[in-house]
Predicted model as a PDB file, atoms N, CA, C, CB and O in Angstrom, pLDDT in the B-factor column:
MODEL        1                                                                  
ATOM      1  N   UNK A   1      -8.985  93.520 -21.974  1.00 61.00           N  
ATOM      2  CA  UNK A   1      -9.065  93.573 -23.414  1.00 61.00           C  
ATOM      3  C   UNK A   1     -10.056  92.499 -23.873  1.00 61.00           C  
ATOM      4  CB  UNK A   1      -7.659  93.373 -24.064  1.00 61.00           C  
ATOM      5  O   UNK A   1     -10.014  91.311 -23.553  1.00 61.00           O  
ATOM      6  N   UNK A   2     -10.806  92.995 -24.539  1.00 71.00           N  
ATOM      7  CA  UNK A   2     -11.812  91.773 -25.486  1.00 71.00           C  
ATOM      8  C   UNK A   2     -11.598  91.501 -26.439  1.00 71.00           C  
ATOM      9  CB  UNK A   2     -13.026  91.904 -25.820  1.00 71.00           C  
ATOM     10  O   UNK A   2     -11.140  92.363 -27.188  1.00 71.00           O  
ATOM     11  N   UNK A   3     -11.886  89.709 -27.088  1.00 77.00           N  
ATOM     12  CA  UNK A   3     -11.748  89.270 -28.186  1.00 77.00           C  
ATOM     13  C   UNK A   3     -12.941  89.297 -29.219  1.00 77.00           C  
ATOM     14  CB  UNK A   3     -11.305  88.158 -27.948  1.00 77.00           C  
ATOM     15  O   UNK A   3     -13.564  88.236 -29.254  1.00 77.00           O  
ATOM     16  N   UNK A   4     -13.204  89.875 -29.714  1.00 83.00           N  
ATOM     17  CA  UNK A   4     -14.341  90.002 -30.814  1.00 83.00           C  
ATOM     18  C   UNK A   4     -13.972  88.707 -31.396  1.00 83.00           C  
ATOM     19  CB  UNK A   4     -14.313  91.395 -31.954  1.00 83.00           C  
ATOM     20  O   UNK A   4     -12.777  88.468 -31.568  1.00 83.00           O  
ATOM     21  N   UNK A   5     -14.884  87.826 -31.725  1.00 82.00           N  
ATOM     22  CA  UNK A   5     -15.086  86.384 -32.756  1.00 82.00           C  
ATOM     23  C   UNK A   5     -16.237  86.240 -32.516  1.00 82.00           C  
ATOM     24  CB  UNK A   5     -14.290  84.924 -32.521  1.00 82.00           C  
ATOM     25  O   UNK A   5     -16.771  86.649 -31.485  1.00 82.00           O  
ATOM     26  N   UNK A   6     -16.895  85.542 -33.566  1.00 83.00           N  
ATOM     27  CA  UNK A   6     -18.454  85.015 -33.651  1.00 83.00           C  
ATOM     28  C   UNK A   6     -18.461  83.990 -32.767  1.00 83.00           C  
ATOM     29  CB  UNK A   6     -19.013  84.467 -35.106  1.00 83.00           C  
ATOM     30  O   UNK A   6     -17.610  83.139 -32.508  1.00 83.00           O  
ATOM     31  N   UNK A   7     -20.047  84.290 -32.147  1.00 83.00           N  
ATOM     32  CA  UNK A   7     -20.292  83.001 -31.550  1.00 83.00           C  
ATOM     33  C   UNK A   7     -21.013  81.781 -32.350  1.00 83.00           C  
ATOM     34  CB  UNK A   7     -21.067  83.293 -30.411  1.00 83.00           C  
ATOM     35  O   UNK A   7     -21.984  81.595 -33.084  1.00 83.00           O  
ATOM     36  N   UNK A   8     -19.865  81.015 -31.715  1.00 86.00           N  
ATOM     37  CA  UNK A   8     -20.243  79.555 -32.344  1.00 86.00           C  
ATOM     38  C   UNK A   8     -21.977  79.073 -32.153  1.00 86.00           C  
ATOM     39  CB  UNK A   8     -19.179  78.307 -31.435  1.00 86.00           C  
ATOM     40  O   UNK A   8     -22.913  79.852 -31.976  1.00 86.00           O  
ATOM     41  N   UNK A   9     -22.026  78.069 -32.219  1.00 90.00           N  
ATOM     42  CA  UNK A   9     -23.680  77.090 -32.336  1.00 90.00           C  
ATOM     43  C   UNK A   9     -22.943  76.357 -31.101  1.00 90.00           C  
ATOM     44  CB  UNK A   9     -24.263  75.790 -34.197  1.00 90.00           C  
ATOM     45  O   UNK A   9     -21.780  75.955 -31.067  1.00 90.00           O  
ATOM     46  N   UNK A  10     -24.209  76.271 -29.809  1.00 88.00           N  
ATOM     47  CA  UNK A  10     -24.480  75.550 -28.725  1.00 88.00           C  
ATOM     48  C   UNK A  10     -24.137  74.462 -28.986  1.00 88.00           C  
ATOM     49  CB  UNK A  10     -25.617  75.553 -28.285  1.00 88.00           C  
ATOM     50  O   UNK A  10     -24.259  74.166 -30.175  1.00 88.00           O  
ATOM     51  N   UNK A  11     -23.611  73.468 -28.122  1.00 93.00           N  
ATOM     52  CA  UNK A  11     -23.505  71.651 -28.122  1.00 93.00           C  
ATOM     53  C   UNK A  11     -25.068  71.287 -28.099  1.00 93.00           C  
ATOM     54  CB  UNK A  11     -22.576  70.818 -26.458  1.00 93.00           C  
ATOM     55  O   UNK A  11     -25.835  71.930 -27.383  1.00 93.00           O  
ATOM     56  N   UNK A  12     -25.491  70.280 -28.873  1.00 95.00           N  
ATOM     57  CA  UNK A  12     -26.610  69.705 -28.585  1.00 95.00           C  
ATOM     58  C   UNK A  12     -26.509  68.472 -27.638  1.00 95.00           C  
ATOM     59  CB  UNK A  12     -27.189  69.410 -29.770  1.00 95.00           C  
ATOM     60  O   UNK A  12     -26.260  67.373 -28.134  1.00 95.00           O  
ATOM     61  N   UNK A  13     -26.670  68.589 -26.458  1.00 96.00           N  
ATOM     62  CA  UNK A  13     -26.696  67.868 -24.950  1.00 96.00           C  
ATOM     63  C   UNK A  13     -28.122  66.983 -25.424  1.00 96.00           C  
ATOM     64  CB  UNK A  13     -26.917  69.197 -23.250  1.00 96.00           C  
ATOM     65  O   UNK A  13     -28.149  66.714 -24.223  1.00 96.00           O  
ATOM     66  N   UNK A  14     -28.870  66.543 -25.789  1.00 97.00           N  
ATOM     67  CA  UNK A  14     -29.990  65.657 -25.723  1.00 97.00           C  
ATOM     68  C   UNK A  14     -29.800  64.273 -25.647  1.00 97.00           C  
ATOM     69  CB  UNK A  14     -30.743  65.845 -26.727  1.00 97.00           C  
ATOM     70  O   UNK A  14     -30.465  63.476 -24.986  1.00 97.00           O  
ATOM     71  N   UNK A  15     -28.650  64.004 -26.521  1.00 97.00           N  
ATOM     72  CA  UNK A  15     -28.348  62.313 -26.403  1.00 97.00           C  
ATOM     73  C   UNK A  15     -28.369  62.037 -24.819  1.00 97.00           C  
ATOM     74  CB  UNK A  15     -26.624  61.781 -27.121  1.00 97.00           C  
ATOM     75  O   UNK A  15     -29.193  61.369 -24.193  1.00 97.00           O  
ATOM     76  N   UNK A  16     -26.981  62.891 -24.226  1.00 97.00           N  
ATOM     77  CA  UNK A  16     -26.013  62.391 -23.161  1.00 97.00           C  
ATOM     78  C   UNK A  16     -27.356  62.683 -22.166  1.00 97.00           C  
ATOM     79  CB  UNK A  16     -24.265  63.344 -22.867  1.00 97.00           C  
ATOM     80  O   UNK A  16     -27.391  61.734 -21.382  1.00 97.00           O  
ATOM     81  N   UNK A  17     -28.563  63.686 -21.859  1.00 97.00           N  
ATOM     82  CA  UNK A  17     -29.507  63.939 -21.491  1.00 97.00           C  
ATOM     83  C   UNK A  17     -30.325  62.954 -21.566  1.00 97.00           C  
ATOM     84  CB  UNK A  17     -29.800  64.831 -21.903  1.00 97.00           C  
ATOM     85  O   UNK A  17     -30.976  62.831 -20.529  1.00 97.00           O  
ATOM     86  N   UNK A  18     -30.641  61.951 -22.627  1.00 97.00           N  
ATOM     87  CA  UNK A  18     -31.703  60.898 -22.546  1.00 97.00           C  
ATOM     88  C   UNK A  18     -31.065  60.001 -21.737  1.00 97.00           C  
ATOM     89  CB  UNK A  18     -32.198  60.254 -23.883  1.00 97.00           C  
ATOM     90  O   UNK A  18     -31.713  59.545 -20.795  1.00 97.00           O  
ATOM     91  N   UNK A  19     -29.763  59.596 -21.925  1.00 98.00           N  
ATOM     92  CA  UNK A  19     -29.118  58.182 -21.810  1.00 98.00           C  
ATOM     93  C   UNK A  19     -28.997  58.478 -19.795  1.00 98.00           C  
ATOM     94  CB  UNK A  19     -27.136  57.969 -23.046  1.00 98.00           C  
ATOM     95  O   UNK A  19     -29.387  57.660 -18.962  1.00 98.00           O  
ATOM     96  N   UNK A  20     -28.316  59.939 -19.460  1.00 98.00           N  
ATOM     97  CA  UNK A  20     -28.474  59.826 -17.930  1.00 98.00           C  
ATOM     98  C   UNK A  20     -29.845  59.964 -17.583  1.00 98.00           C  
ATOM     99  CB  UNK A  20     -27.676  60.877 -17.146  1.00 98.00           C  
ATOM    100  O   UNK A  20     -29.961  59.986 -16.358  1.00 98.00           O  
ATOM    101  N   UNK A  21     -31.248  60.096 -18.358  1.00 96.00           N  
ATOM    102  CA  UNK A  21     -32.445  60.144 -17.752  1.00 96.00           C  
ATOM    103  C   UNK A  21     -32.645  58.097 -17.709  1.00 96.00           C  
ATOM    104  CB  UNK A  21     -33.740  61.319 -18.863  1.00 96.00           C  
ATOM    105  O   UNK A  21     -33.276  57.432 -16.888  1.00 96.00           O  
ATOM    106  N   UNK A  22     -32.027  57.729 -18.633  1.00 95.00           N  
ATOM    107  CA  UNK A  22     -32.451  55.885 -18.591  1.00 95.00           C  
ATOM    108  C   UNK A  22     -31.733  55.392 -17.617  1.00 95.00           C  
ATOM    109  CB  UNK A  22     -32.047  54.846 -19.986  1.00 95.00           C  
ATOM    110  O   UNK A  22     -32.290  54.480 -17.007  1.00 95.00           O  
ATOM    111  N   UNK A  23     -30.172  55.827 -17.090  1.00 98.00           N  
ATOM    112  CA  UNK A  23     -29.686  55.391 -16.279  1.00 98.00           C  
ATOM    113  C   UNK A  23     -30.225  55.753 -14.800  1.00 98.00           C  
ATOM    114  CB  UNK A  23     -28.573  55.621 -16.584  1.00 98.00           C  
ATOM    115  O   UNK A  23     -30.180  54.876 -13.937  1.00 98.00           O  
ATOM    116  N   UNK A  24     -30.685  56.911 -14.526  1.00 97.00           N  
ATOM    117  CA  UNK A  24     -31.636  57.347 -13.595  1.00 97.00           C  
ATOM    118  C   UNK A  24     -32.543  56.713 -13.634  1.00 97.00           C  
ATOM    119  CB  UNK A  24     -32.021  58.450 -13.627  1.00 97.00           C  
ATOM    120  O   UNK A  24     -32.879  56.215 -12.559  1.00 97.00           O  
ATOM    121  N   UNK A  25     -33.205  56.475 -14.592  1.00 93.00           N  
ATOM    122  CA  UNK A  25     -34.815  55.193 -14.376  1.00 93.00           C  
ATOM    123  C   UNK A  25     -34.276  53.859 -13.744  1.00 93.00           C  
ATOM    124  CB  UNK A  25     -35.715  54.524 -16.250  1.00 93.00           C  
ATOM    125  O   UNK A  25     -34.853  53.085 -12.979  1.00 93.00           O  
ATOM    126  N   UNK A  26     -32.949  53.801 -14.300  1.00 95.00           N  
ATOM    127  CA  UNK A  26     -32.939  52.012 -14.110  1.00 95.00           C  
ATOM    128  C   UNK A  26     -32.244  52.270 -12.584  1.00 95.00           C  
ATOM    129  CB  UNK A  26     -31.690  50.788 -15.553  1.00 95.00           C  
ATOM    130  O   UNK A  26     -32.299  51.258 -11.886  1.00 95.00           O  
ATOM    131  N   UNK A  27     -31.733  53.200 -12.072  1.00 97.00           N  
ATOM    132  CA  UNK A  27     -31.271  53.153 -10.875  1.00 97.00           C  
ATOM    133  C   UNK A  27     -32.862  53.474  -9.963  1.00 97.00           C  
ATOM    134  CB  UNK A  27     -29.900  54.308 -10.731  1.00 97.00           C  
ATOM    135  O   UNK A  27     -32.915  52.801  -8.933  1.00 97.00           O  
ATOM    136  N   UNK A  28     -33.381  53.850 -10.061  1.00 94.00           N  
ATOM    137  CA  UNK A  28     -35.161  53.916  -9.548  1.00 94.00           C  
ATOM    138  C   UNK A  28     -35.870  52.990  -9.340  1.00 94.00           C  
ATOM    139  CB  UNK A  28     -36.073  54.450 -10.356  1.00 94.00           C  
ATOM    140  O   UNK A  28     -36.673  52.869  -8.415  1.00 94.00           O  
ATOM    141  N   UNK A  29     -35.550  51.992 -10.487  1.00 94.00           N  
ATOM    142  CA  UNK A  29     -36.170  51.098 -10.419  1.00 94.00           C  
ATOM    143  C   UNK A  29     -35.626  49.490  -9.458  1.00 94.00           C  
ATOM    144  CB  UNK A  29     -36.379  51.091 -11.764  1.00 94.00           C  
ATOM    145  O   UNK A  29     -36.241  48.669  -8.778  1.00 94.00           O  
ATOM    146  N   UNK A  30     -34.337  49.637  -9.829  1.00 95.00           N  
ATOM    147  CA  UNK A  30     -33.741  49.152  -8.897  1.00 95.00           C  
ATOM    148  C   UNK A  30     -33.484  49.229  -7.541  1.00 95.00           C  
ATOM    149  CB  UNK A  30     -33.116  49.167  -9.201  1.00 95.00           C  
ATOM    150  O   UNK A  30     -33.097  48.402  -6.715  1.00 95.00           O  
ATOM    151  N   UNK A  31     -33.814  50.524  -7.481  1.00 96.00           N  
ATOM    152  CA  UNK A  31     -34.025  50.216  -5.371  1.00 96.00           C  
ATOM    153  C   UNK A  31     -35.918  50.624  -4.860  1.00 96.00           C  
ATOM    154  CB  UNK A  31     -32.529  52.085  -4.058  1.00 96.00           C  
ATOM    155  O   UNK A  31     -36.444  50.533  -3.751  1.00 96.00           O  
ATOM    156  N   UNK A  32     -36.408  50.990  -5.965  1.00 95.00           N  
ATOM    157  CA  UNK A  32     -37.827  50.389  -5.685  1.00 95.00           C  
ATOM    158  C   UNK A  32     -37.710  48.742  -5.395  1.00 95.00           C  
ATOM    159  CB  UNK A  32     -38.865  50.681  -7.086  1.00 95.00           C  
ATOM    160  O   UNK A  32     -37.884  48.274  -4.270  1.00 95.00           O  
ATOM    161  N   UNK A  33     -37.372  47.883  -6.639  1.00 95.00           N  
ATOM    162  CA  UNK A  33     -37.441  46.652  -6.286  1.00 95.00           C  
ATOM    163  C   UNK A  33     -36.971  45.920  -5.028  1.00 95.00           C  
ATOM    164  CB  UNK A  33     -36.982  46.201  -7.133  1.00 95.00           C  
ATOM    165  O   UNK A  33     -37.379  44.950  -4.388  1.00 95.00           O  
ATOM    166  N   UNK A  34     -35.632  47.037  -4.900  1.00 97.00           N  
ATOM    167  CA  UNK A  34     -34.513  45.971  -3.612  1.00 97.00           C  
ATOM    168  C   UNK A  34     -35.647  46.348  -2.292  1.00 97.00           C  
ATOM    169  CB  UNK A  34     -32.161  46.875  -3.135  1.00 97.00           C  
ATOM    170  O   UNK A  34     -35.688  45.569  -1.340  1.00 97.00           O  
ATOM    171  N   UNK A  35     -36.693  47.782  -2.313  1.00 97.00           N  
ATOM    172  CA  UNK A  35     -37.227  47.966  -0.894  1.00 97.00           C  
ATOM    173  C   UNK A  35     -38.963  47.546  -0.962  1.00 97.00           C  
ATOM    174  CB  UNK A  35     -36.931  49.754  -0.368  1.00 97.00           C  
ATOM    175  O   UNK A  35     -39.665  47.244   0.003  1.00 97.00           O  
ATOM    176  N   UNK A  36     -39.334  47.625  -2.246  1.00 96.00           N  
ATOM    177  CA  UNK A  36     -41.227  47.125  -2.006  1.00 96.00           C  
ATOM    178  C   UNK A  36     -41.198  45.977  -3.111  1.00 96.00           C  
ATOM    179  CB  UNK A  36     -42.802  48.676  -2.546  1.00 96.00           C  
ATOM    180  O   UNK A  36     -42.248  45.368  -3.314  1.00 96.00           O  
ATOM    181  N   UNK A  37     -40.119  45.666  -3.797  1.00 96.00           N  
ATOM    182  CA  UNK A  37     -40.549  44.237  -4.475  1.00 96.00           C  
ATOM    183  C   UNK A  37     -41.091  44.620  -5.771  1.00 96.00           C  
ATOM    184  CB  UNK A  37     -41.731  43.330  -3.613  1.00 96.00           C  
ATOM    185  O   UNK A  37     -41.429  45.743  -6.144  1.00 96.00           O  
ATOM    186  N   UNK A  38     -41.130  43.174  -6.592  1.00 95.00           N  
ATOM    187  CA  UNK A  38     -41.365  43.351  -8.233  1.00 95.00           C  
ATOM    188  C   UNK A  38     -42.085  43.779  -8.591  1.00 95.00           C  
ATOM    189  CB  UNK A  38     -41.480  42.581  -8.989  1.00 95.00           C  
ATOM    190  O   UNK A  38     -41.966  44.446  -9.619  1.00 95.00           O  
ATOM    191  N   UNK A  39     -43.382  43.626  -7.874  1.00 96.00           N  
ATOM    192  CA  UNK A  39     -44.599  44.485  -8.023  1.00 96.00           C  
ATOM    193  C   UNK A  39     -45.034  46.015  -7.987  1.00 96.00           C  
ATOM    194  CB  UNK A  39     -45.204  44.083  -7.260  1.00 96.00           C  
ATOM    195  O   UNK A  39     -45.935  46.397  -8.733  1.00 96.00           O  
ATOM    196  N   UNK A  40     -44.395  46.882  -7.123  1.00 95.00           N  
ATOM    197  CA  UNK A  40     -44.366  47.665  -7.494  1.00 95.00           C  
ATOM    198  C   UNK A  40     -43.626  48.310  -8.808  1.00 95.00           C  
ATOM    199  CB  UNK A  40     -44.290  47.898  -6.667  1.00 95.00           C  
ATOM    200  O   UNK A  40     -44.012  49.318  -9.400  1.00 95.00           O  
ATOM    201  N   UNK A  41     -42.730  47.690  -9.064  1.00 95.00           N  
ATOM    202  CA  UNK A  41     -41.862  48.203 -10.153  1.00 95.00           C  
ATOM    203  C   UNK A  41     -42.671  47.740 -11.429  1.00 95.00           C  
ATOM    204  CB  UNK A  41     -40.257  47.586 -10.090  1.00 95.00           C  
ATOM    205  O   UNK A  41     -42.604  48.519 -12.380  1.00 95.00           O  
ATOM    206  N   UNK A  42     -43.402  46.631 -11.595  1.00 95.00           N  
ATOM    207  CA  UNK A  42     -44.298  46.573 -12.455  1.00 95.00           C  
ATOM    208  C   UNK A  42     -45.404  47.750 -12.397  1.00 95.00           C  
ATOM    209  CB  UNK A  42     -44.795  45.320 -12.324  1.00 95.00           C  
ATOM    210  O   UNK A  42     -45.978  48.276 -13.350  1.00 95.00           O  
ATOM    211  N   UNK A  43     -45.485  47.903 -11.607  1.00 95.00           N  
ATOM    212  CA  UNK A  43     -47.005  49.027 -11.675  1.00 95.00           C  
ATOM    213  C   UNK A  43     -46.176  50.098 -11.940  1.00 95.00           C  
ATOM    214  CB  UNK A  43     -48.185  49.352 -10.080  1.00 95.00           C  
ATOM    215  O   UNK A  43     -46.201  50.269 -13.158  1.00 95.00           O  
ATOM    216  N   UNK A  44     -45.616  50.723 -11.526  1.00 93.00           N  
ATOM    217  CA  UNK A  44     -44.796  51.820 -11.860  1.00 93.00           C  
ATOM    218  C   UNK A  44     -44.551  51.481 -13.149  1.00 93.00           C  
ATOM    219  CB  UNK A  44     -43.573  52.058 -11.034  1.00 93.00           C  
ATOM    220  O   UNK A  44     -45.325  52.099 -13.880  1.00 93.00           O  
ATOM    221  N   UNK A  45     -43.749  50.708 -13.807  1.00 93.00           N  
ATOM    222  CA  UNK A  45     -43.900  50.689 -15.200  1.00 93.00           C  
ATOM    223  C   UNK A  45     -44.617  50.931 -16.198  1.00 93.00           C  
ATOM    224  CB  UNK A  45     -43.806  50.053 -15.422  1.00 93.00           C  
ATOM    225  O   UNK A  45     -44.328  51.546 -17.225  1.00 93.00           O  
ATOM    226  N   UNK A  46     -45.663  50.389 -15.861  1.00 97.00           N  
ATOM    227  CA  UNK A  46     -47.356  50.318 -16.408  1.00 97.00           C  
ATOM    228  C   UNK A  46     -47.608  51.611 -16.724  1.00 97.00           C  
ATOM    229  CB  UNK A  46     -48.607  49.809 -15.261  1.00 97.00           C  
ATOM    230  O   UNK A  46     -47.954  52.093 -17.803  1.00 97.00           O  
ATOM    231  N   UNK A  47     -47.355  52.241 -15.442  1.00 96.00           N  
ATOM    232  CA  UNK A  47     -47.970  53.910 -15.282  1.00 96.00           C  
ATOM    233  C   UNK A  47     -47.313  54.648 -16.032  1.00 96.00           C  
ATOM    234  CB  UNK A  47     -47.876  54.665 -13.882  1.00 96.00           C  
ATOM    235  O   UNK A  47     -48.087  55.491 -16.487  1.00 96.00           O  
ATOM    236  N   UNK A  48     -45.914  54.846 -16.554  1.00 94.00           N  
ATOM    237  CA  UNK A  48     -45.378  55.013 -16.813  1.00 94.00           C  
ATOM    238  C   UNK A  48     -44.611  54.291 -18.482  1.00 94.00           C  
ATOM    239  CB  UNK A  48     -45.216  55.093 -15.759  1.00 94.00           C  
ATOM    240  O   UNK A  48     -43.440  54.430 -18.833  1.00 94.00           O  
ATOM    241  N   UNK A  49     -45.368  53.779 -19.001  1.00 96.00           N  
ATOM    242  CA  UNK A  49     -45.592  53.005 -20.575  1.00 96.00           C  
ATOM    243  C   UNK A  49     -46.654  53.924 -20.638  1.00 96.00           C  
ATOM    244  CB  UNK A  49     -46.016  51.102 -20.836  1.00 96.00           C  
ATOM    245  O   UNK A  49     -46.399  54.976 -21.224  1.00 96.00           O  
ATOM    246  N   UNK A  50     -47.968  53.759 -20.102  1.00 97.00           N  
ATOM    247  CA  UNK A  50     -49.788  54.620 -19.967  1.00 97.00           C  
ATOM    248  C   UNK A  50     -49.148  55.537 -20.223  1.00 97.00           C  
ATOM    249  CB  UNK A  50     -50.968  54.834 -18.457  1.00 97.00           C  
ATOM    250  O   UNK A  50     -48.890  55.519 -21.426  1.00 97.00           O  
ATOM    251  N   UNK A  51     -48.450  56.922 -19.403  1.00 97.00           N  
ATOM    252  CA  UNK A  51     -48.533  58.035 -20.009  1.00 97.00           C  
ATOM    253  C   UNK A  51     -47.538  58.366 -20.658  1.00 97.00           C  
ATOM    254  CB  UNK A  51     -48.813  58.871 -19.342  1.00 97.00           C  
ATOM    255  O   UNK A  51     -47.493  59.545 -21.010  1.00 97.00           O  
ATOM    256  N   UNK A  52     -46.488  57.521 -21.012  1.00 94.00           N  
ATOM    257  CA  UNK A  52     -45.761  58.204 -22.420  1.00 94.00           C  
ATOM    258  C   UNK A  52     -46.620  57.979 -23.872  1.00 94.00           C  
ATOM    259  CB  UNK A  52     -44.122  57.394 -22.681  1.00 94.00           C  
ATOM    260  O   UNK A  52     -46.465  58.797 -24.779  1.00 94.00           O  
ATOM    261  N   UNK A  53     -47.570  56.774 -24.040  1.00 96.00           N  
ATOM    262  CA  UNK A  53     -48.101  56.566 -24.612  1.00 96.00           C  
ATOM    263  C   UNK A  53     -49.629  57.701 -24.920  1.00 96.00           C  
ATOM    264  CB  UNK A  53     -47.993  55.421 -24.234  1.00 96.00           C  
ATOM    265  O   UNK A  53     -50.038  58.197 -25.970  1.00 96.00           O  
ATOM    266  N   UNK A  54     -50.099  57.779 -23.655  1.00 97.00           N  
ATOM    267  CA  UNK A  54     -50.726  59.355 -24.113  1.00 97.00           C  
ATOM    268  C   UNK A  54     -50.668  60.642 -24.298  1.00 97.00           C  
ATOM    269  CB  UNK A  54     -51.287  59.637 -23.750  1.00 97.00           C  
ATOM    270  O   UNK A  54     -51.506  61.468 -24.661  1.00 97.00           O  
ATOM    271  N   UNK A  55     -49.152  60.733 -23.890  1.00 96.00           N  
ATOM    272  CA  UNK A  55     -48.462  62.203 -24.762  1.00 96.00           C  
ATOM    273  C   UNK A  55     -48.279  61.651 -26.036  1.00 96.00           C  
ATOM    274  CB  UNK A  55     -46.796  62.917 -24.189  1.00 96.00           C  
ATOM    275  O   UNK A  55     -48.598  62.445 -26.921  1.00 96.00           O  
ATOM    276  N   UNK A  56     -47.804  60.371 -26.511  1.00 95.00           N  
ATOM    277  CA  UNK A  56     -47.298  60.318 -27.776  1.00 95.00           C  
ATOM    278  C   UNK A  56     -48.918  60.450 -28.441  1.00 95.00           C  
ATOM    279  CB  UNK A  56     -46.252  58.826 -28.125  1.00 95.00           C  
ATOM    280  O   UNK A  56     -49.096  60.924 -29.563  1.00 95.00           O  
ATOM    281  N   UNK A  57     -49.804  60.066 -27.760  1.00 95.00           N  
ATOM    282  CA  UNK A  57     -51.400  60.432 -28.576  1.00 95.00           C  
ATOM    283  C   UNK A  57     -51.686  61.422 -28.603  1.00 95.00           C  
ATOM    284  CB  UNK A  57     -52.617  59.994 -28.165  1.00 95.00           C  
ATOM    285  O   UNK A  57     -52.264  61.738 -29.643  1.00 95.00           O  
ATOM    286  N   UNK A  58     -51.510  62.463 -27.620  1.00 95.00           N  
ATOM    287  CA  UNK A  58     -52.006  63.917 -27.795  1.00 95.00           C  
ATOM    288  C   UNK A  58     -51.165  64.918 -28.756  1.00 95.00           C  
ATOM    289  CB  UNK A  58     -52.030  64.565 -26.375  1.00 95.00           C  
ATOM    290  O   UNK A  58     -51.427  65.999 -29.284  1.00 95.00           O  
ATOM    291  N   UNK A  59     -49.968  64.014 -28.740  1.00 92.00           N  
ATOM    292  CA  UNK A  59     -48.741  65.135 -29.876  1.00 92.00           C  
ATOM    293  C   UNK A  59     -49.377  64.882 -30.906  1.00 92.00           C  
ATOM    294  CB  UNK A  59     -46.859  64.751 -30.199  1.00 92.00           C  
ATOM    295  O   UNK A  59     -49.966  65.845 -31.398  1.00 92.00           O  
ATOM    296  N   UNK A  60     -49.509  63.476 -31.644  1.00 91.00           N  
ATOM    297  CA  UNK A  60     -49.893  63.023 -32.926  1.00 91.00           C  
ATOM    298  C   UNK A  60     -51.553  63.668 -33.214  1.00 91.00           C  
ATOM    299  CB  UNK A  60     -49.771  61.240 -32.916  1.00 91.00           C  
ATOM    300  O   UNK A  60     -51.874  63.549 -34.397  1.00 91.00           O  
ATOM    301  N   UNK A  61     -52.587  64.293 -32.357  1.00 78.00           N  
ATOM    302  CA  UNK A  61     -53.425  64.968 -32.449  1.00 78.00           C  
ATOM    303  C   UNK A  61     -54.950  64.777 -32.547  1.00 78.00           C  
ATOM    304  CB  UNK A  61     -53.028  65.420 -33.142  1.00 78.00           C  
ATOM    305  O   UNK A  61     -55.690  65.756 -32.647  1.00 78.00           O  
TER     306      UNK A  61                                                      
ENDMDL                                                                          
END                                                                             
């Protein structure tokens, strides 16, 4: 037997989606450091500031 009712509106998942993508970075970054050292995790950073910063330039147009 089926229940006919409207379907509701989707959960918007984006918060809980950013916050496990930061906890994933900081766990990345943390065993980069514990196995090649500060330096790489600086450059990786770098690279990674660089191209969020040139998507945020190519969105803005």
């Amino acid at each position: 037997m089926q229940y006919r009712r409207p379907i509701g509106e989707a959960p918007n998942y984006t918060r809980p989606a950013l916050v496990m993508a930061g906890v994933n970075l900081f766990n990345l970054l943390f065993v980069l450091w514990a196995v090649f050292g500060l330096a790489a995790v600086l450059v990786l950073a770098v690279g990674l500031n660089w191209a969020i910063a040139r998507m945020a330039m190519r969105r803005r147009g």
